[in-house]
C-alpha positions as CSV (number, residue, x, y, z in Angstrom):
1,X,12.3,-78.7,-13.5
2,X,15.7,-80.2,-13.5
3,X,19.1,-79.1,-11.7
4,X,20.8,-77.6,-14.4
5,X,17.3,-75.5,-16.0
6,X,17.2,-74.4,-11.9
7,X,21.1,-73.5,-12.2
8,X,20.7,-71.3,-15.2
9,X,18.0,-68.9,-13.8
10,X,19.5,-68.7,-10.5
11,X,23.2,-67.3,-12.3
12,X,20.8,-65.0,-15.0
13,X,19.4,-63.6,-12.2
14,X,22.4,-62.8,-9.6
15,X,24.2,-61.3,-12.8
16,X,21.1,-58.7,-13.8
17,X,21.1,-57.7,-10.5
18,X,22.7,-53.8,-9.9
19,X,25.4,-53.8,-7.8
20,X,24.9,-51.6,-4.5
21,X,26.9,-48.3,-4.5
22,X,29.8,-48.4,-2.2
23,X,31.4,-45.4,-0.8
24,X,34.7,-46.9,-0.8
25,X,34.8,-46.9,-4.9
26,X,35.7,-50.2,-5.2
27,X,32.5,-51.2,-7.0
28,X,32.6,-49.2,-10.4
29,X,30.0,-50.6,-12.8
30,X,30.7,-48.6,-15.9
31,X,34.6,-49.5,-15.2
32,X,33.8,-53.4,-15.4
33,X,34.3,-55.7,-18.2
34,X,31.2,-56.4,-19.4
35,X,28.4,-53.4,-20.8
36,X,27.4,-52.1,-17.7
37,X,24.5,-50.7,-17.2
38,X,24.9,-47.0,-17.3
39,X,21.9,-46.1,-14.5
40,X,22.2,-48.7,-11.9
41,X,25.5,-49.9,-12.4
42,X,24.6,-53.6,-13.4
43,X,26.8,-56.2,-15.9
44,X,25.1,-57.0,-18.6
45,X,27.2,-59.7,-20.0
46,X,27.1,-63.3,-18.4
47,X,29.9,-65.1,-17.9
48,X,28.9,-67.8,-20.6
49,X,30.1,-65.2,-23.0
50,X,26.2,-64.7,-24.0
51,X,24.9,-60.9,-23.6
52,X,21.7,-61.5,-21.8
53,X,20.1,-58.2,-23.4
54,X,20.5,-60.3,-26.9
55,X,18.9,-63.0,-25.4
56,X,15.3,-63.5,-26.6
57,X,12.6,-62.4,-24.3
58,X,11.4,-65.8,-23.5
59,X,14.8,-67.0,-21.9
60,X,15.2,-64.0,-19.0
61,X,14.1,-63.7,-15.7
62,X,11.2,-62.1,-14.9
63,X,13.3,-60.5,-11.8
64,X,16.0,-59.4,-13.5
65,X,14.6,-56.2,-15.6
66,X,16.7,-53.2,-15.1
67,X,14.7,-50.3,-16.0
68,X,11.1,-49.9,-16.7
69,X,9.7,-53.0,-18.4
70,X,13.7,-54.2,-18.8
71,X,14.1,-51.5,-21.5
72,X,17.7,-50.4,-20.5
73,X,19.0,-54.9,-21.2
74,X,17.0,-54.6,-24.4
75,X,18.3,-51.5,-25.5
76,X,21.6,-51.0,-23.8
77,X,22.9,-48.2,-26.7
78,X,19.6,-45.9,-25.9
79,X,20.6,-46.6,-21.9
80,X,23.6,-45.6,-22.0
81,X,22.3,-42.4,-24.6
82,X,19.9,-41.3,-21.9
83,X,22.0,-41.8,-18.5
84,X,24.8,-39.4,-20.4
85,X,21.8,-37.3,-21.8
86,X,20.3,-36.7,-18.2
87,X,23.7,-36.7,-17.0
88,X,24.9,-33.5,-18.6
89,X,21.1,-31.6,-18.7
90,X,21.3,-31.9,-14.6
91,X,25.3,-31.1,-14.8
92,X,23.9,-28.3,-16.8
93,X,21.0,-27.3,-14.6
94,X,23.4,-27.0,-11.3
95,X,25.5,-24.5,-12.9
96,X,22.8,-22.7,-14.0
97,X,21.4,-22.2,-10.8
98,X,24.8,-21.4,-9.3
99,X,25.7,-18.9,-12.0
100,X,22.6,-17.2,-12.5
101,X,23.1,-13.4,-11.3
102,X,19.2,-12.1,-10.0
103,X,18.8,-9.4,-12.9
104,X,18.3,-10.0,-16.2
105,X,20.5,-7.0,-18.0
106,X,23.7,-9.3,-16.3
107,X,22.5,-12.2,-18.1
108,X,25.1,-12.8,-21.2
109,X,27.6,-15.6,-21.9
110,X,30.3,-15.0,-19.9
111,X,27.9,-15.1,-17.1
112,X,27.7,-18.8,-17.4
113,X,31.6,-19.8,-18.1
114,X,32.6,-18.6,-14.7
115,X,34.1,-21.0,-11.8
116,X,31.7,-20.9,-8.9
117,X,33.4,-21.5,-5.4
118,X,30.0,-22.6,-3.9
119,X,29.9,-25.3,-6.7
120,X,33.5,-26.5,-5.8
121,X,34.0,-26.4,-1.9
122,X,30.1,-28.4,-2.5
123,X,31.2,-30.7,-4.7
124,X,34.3,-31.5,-2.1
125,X,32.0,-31.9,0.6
126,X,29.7,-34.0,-1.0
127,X,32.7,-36.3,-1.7
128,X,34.1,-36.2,2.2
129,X,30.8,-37.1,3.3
130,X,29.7,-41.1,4.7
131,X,26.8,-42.4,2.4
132,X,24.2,-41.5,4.8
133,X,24.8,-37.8,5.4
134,X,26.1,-37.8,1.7
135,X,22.6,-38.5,0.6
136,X,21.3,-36.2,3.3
137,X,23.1,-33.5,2.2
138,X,22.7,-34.1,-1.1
139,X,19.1,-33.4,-1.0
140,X,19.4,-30.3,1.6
141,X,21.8,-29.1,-1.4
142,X,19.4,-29.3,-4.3
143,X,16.8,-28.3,-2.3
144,X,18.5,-25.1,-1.1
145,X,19.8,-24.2,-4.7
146,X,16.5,-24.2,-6.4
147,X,14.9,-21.9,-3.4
148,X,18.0,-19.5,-4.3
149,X,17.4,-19.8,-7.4
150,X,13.4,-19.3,-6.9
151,X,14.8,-16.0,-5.0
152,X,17.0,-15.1,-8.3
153,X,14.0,-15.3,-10.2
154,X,12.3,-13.0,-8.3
155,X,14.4,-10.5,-7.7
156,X,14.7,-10.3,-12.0
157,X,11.2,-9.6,-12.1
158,X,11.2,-7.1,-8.9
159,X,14.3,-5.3,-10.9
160,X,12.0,-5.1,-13.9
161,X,8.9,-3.4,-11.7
162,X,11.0,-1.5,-8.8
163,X,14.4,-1.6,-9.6
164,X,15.1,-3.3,-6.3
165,X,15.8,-7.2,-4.9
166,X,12.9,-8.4,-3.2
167,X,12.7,-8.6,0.5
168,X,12.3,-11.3,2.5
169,X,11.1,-9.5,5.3
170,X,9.2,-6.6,3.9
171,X,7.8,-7.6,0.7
172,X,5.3,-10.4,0.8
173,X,2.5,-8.0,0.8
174,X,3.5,-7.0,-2.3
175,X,2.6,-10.9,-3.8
176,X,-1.1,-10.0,-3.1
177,X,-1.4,-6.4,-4.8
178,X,0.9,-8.4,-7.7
179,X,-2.3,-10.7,-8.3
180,X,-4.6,-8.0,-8.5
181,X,-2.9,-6.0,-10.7
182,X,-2.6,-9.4,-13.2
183,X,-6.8,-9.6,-12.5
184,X,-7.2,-5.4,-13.1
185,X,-5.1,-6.0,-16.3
186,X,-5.3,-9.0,-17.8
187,X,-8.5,-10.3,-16.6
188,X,-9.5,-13.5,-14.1
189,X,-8.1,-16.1,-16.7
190,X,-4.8,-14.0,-17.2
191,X,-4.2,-14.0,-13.3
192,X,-5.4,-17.5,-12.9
193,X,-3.1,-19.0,-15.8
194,X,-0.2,-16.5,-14.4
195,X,-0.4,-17.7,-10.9
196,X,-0.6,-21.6,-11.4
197,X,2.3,-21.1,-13.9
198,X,4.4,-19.8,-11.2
199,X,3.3,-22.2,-9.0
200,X,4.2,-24.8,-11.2
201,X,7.6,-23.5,-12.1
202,X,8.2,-23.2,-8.6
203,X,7.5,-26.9,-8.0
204,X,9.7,-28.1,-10.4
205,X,12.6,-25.9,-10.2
206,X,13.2,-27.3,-6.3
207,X,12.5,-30.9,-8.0
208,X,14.4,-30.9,-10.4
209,X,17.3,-29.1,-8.5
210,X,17.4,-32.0,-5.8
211,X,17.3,-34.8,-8.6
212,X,20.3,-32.9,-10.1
213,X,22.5,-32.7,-7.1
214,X,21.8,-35.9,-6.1
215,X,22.1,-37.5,-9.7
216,X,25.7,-35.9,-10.0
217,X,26.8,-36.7,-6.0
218,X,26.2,-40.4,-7.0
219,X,27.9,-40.3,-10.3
220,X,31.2,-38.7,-8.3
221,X,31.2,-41.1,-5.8
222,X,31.0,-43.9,-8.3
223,X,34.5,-42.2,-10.1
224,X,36.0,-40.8,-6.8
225,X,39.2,-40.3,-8.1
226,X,38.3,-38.8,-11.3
227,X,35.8,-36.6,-9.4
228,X,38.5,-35.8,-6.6
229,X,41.2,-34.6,-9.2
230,X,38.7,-32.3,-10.9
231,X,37.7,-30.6,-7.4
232,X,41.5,-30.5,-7.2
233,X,41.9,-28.4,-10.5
234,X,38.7,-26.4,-10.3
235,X,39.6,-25.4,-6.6
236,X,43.4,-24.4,-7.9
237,X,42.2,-22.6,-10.8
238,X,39.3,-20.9,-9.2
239,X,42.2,-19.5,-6.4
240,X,44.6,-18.8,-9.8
241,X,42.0,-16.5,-11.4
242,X,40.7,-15.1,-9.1
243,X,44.5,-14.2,-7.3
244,X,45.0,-12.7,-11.1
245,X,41.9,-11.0,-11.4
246,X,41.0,-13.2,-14.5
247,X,38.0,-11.6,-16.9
248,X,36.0,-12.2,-19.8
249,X,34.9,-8.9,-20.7
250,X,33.9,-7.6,-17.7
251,X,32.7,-10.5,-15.8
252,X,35.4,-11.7,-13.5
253,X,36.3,-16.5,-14.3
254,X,36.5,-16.9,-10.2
255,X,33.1,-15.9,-8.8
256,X,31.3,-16.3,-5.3
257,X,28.5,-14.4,-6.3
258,X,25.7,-16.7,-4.7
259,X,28.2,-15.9,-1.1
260,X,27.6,-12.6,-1.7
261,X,24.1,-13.3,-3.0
262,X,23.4,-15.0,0.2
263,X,25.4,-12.4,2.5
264,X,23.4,-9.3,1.1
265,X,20.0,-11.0,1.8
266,X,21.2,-12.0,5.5
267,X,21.8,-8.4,5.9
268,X,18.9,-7.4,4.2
269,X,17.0,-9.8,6.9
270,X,18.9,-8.1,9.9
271,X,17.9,-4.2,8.5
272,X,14.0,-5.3,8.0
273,X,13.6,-6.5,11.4
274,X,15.7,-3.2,13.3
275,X,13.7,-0.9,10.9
276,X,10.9,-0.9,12.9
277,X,12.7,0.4,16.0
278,X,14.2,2.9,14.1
279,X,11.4,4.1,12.4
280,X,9.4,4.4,15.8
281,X,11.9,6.9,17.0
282,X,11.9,8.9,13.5
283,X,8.0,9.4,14.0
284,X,8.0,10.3,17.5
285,X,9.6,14.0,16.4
286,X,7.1,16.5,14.9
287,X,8.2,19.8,15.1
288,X,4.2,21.2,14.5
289,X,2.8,18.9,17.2
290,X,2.4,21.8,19.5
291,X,1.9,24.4,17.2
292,X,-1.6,25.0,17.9
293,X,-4.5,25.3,15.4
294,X,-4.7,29.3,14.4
295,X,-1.1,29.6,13.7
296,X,-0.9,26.4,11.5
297,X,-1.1,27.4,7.5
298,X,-1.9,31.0,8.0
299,X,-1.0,31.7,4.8
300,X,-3.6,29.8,2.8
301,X,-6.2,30.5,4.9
302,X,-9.2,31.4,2.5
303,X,-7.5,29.2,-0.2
304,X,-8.7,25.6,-2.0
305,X,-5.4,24.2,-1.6
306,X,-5.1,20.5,-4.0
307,X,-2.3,18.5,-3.3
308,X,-2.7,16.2,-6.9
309,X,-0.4,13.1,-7.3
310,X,0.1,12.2,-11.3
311,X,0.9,8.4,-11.2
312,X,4.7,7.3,-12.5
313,X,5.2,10.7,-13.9
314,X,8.7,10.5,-13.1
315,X,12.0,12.4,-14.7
316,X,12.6,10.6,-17.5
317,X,9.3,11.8,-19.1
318,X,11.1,15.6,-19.2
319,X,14.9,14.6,-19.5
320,X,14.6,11.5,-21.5
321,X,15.7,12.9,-25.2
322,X,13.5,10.2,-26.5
323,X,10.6,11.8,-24.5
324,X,11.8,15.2,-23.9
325,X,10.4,17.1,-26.7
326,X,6.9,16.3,-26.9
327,X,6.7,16.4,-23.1
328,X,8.5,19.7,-23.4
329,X,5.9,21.2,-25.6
330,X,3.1,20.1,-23.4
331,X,4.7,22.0,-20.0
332,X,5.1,24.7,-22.3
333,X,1.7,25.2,-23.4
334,X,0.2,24.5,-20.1
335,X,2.6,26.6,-18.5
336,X,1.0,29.7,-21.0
337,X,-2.4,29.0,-20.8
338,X,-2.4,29.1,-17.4
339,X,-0.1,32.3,-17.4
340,X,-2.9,33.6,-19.9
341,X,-5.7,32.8,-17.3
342,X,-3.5,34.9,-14.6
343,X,-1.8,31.5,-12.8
344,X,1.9,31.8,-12.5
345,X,3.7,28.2,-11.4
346,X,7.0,27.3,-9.6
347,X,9.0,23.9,-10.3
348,X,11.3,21.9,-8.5
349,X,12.8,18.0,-8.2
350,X,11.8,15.6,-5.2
351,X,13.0,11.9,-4.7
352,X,10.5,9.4,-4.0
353,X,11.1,6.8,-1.4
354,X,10.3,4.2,-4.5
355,X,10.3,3.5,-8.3
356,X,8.1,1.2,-10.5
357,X,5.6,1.3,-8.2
358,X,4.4,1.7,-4.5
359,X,2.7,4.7,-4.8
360,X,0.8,4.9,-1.6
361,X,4.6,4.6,-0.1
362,X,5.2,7.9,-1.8
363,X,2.3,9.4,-1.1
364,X,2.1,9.1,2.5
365,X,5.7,10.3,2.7
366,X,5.0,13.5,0.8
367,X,2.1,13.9,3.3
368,X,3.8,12.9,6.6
369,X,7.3,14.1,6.2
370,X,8.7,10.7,7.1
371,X,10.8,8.9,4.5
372,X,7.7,5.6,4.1
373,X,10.2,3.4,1.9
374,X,8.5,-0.2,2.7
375,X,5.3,-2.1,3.7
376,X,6.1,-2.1,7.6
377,X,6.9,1.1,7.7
378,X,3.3,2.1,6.2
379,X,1.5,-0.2,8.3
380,X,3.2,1.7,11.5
381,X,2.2,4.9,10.0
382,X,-1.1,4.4,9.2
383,X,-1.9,2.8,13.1
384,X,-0.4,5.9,14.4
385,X,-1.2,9.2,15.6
386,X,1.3,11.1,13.1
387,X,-0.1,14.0,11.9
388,X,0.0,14.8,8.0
389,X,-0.2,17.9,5.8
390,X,-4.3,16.2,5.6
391,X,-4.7,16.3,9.3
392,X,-2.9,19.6,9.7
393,X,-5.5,21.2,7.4
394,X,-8.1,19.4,9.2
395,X,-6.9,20.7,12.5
396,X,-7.0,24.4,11.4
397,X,-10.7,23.9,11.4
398,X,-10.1,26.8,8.3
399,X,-10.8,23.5,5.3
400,X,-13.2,21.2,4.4
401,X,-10.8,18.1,3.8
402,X,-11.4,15.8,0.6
403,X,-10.2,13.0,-1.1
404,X,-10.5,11.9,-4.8
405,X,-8.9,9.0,-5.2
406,X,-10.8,6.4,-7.9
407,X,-7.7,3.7,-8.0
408,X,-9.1,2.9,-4.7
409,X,-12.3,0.2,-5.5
410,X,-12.7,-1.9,-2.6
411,X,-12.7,-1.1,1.2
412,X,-9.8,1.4,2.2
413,X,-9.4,1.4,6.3
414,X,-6.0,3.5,5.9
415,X,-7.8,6.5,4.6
416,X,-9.2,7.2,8.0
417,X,-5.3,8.0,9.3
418,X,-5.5,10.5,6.7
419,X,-7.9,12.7,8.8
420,X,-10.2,14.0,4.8
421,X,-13.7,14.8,5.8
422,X,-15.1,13.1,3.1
423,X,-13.2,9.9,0.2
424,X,-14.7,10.0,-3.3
425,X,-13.4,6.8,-4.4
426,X,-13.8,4.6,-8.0
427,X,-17.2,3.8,-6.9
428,X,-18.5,7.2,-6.1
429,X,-17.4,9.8,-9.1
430,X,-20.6,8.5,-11.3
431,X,-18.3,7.5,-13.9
432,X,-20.7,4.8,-16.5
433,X,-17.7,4.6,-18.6
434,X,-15.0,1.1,-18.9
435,X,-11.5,0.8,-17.2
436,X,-8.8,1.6,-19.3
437,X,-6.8,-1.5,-18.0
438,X,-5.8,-0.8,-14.8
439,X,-7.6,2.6,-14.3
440,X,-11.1,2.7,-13.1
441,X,-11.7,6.3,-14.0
442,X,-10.2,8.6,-16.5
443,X,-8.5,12.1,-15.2
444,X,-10.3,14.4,-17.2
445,X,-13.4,12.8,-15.8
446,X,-11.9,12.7,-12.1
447,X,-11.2,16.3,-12.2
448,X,-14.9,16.7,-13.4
449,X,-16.6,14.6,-10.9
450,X,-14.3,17.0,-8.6
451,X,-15.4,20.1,-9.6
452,X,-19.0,19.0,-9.6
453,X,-19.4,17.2,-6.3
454,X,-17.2,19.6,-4.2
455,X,-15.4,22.5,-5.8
456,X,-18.4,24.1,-8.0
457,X,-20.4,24.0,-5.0
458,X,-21.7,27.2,-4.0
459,X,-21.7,29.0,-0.5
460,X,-19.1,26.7,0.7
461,X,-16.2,26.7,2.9
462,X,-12.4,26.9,1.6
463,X,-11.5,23.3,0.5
464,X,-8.3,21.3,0.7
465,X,-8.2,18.4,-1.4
466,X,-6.1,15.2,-2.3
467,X,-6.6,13.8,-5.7
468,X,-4.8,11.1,-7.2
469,X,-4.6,11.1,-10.7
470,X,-4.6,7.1,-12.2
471,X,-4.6,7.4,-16.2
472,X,-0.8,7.4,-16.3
473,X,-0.4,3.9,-14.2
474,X,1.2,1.3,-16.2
475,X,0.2,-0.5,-18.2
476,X,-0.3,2.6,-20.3
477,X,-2.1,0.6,-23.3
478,X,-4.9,1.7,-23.7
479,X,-5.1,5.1,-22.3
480,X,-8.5,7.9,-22.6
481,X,-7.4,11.1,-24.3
482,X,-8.7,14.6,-24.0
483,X,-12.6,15.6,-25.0
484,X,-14.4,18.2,-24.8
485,X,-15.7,19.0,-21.1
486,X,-19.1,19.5,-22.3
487,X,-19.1,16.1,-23.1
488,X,-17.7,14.1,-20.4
489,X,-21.6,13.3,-19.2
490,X,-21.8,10.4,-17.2
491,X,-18.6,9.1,-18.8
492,X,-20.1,6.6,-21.5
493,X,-18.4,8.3,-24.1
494,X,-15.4,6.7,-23.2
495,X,-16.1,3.0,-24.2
496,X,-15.9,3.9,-27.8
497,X,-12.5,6.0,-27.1
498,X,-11.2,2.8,-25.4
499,X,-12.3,0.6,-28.7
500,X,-9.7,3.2,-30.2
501,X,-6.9,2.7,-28.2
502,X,-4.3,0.2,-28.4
503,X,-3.8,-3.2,-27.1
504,X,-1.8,-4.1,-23.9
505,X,-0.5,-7.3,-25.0
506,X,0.9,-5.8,-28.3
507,X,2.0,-2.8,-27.0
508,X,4.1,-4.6,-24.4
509,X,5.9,-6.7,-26.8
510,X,7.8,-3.8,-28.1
511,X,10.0,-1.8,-25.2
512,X,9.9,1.2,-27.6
513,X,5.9,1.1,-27.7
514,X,5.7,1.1,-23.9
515,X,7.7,4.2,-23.7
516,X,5.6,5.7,-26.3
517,X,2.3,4.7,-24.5
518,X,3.6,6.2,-21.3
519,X,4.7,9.3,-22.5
520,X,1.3,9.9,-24.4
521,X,-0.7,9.0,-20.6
522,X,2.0,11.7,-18.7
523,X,0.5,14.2,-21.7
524,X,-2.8,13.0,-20.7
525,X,-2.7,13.5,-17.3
526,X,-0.8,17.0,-16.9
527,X,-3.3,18.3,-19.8
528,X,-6.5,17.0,-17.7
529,X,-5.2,18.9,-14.3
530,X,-4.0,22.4,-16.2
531,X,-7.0,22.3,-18.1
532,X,-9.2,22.2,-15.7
533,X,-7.1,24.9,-13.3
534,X,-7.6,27.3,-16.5
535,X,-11.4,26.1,-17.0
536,X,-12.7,25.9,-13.1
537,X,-9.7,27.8,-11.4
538,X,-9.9,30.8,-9.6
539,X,-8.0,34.1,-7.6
540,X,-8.1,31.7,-4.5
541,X,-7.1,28.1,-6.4
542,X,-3.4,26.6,-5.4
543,X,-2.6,23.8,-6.7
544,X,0.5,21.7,-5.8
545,X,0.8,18.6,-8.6
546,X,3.4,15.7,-8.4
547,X,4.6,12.8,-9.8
548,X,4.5,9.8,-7.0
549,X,7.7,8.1,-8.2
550,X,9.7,7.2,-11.6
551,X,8.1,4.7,-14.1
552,X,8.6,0.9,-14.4
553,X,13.1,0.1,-15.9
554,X,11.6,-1.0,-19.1
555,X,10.6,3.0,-19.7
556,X,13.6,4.3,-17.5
557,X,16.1,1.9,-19.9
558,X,18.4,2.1,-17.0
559,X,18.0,5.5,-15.2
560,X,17.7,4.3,-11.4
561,X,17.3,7.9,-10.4
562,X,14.2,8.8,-8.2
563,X,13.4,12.1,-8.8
564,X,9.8,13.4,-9.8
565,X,8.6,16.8,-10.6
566,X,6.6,19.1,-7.9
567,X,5.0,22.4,-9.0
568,X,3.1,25.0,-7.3
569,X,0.3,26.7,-9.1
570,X,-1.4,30.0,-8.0
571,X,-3.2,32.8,-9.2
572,X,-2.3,34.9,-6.0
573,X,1.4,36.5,-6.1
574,X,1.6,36.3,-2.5
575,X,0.8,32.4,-2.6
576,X,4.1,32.1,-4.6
577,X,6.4,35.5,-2.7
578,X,6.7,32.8,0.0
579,X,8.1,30.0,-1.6
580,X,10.5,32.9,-3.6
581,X,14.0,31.3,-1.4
582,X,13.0,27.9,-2.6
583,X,15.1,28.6,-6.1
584,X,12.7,26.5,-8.2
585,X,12.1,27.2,-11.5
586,X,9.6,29.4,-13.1
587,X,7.0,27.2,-15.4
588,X,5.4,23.8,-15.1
589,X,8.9,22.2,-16.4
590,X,11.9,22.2,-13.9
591,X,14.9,22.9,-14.8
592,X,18.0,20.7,-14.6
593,X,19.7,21.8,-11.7
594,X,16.9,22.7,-9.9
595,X,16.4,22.0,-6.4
596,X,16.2,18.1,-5.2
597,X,14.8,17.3,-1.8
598,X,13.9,13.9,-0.3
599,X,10.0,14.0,-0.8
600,X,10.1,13.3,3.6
601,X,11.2,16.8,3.4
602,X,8.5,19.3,2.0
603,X,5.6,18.5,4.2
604,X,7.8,20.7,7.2
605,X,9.3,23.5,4.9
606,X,5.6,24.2,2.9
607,X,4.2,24.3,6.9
608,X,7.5,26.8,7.7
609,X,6.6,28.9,4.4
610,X,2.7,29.1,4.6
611,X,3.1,29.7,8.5
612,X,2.8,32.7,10.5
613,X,6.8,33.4,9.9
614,X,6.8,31.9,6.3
């Protein structure tokens, strides 16, 4: 090899070589005189006035490829294309993350042309910073905005189900029964393909959040003084507008929304872990503990009292104008058939401690008289000795106490704290028929299976029962519909009623067709229950039917009221004389103004009325 071959390769290769990024800004490849190389900051021109990326293969260094395979020196156009490219996509992908409000009805245009302070008093920090903690922080940055963002994406889908945020504290559990419902619905494939999809979004959205950052804190540092004049500007503008109340349309330019964001959940944290404490002193006052057995629901005694729970029957299915007629007509004809068959019913308004879903939160409020508005708060419960409107009954020693509750299919240990005799759950109704997406077991045939394993018994003793009512539980697609009783049998009958009911994944495509769907199960299930009180009832039947909480926001469209109708049946005038000062309406339908109490509230004043001074 002679001196002068040796000389050549040694300057081609000190010239391909990427300059190191200095934190002073002295080194600024892209600012140089030759094409730099737009990634790594490398001059591609030699000094022999010969571009080395024209150069044929043959005459480069092996050691001096920028890029994979050298691609960015033989194609320095499509380089410099792709750094701008992935450039402005992770520019892009920052401010979506820092603009992105956690509900999806707030997501619109203006949302995303707002100045974010976060992004600003970061980007100014990021710039202050030495090159090691810069690079530190950096990644600490990206990584932290795509778990806020991960948080933002959550809370859009627990607005869509409860019309809440998720909580950190509280809410995990609420992951698990998520699943099952996916399995229950859409089958082991649906659930499996849902889950690793989130799993894999999640991956990536905290990946490709810390390449972003870090991509854009290297770019600023390379153009410090560009970069330092445009914190400059954003800072005085973002101070301007927001100073001058600066909107477009109603969103306000100057925002610190992720702040607040941040703020509400910190608080959120502090509430979830005192709520225990002050739930523990709530429970602890019971103003029937001492009341002892024979003077406890003196007024029933000789009564089957049902307590029945209709799933997501909710206001809007009475007030809704979209849903308000047919409903209407249906509380009216139940309300005179079961006037002809000598019943008379009284209606009123609760609010239930949740919305979308959660039902066993509202159930076991309506049956403690404690407001049960998370997970924790249910756990406690259910490991304590609070006594419920179940136990009370139990207590009298005056009612066999039973449970009908077929959306329960797998081992139940809470039931026990209920204090029922006796749990007829999915598994023993002797229903042969299919599940009507989620619900194992159709009403009409729950109210059967009711009537033949307990109430048609004969010779037996007065019976208080809980049943839950499951046809009306989203999805809503398809749903049973109403037969003849004769021919409920062992409930085969329904796998060819199923065939002729609609599909879940069409139906949910169309927010109109969900409302529809829904509104047809609510007629379902109030038809089932006042048609078997006027079939099976008698002069010693009182019924007490509910809804557990409103339905899912995309029936609601909006309504974040709580309230669910309660109604007292009863073929006994007496039964009804003492709920008289209640002011609820007459009928199955409440009216407007009706009464509205917190659903913590009725177990104590139905005790107070049906008690020896009621």
């Amino acid at each position: 090899m002679s001196l002068f071959t040796r000389s050549r390769q040694l300057s081609d290769t000190t010239e391909g070589r990427a300059e190191p990024d200095d934190d002073t800004g002295t080194a600024d490849p892209e600012g140089s005189t030759g094409t730099a190389d737009p990634e790594a900051g490398a001059a591609t021109d030699s000094p022999e006035g010969g571009a080395s990326a024209q150069r044929p293969p043959s005459e480069q260094s092996p050691t001096a490829k920028p890029g994979w395979f050298g691609w960015r020196r033989r194609y320095p156009r499509t380089a410099r294309g792709v750094f701008v490219g992935t450039t402005v996509l992770a520019g892009a992908l920052v401010l979506f993350a820092l603009l992105v409000p956690n509900r999806i009805e707030r997501i619109e245009f203006a949302s995303f042309v707002r100045i974010p302070a976060e992004g600003v008093l970061l980007a100014g920090l990021l710039l202050a910073l030495p090159s090691k903690p810069r690079r530190i922080a950096a990644v600490v940055t990206g990584v932290f905005l795509g778990l806020v963002t991960v948080l933002k994406f959550v809370d859009m889908g627990f607005y869509q189900i409860l019309a809440r945020p998720f909580d950190l504290v509280l809410d995990w559990i609420l992951i698990e029964n998520g699943t099952d419902f996916l399995r229950e619905t859409f089958g082991r494939t649906g659930q499996v393909l849902a889950v690793t999809g989130v799993i894999i979004l999640f991956v990536a959205l905290l990946v490709l959040t810390t390449l972003a950052v870090v991509r854009l804190t290297n770019l600023m540092v390379r153009h410090r003084p560009v970069a330092g004049r445009t914190v400059l500007i954003l800072g005085t503008a973002w101070i301007t507008c927001m100073t001058l109340g600066v909107q477009i349309g109603t969103v306000p330019v100057a925002t610190k929304g992720n702040a607040e964001f941040l703020g509400n959940r910190v608080d959120q944290v502090r509430a979830g872990l005192a709520d225990a404490r002050v739930f523990e002193k709530q429970a602890s006052v019971d103003a029937f503990a001492k009341t002892p057995p024979d003077q406890l629901l003196t007024g029933l005694r000789g009564k089957d009292v049902l307590f029945t729970f209709i799933e997501s029957y909710g206001r809007v299915a009475i007030d809704d104008p979209a849903m308000a007629q047919q409903t209407d007509a249906v509380l009216k004809e139940g309300t005179g058939r079961l006037k002809a068959a000598g019943f008379e019913s009284r209606s009123g308004w609760l609010q239930s401690p949740v919305t979308g879903a959660g039902s066993w939160l509202a159930h076991s409020t309506f049956l403690s008289g404690l407001w049960i508005k998370n997970q924790q708060r249910y756990r406690s419960l259910t490991t304590s000795d609070r006594m419920t409107l179940t136990k009370y009954f139990g207590k009298t020693g005056a009612w066999r106490t039973v449970g009908v509750v077929p959306g329960v299919r797998r081992a139940w240990p809470e039931g026990k704290y209920f204090g029922l005799d006796h749990i007829y759950d999915s598994e023993h109704l002797g229903y042969q028929g299919p599940y009507f997406s989620w619900t194992p077991v159709p009403d009409q045939f729950s109210m059967e299976a009711f009537q033949r394993l307990e109430h048609g018994k004969k010779d037996r003793e007065p019976i208080m029962a809980e049943i839950i009512l499951a046809s009306s539980h989203n999805p809503w697609s398809p749903i049973a519909r109403m037969i003849d009783w004769n021919d409920l049998g062992d409930g085969s009958v329904f796998h060819r009623i199923k065939k002729e009911g609609t599909n879940p994944t069409e139906v949910w495509k169309d927010p109109e067709k969900v409302r529809a769907e829904y509104r047809k199960a609510i007629e379902y299930s109030i038809r089932s229950l006042t048609e078997w009180v006027e079939r099976y009832g008698d002069d010693d039947t009182v019924l007490v039917f509910l809804g557990d909480h409103q339905p899912v926001p995309t029936v609601t469209a909006g309504d974040t009221g709580k309230d669910v109708p309660v109604t007292i049946v009863a073929h006994d005038k007496k039964v009804l004389d003492r709920v008289a000062d209640w002011g609820w309406t007459d009928g199955l339908k409440p009216a407007e103004n009706a009464p509205r109490w917190g659903m913590d509230k009725f177990r104590d004043r139905f005790m107070t009325a049906y008690g020896p001074q009621g």
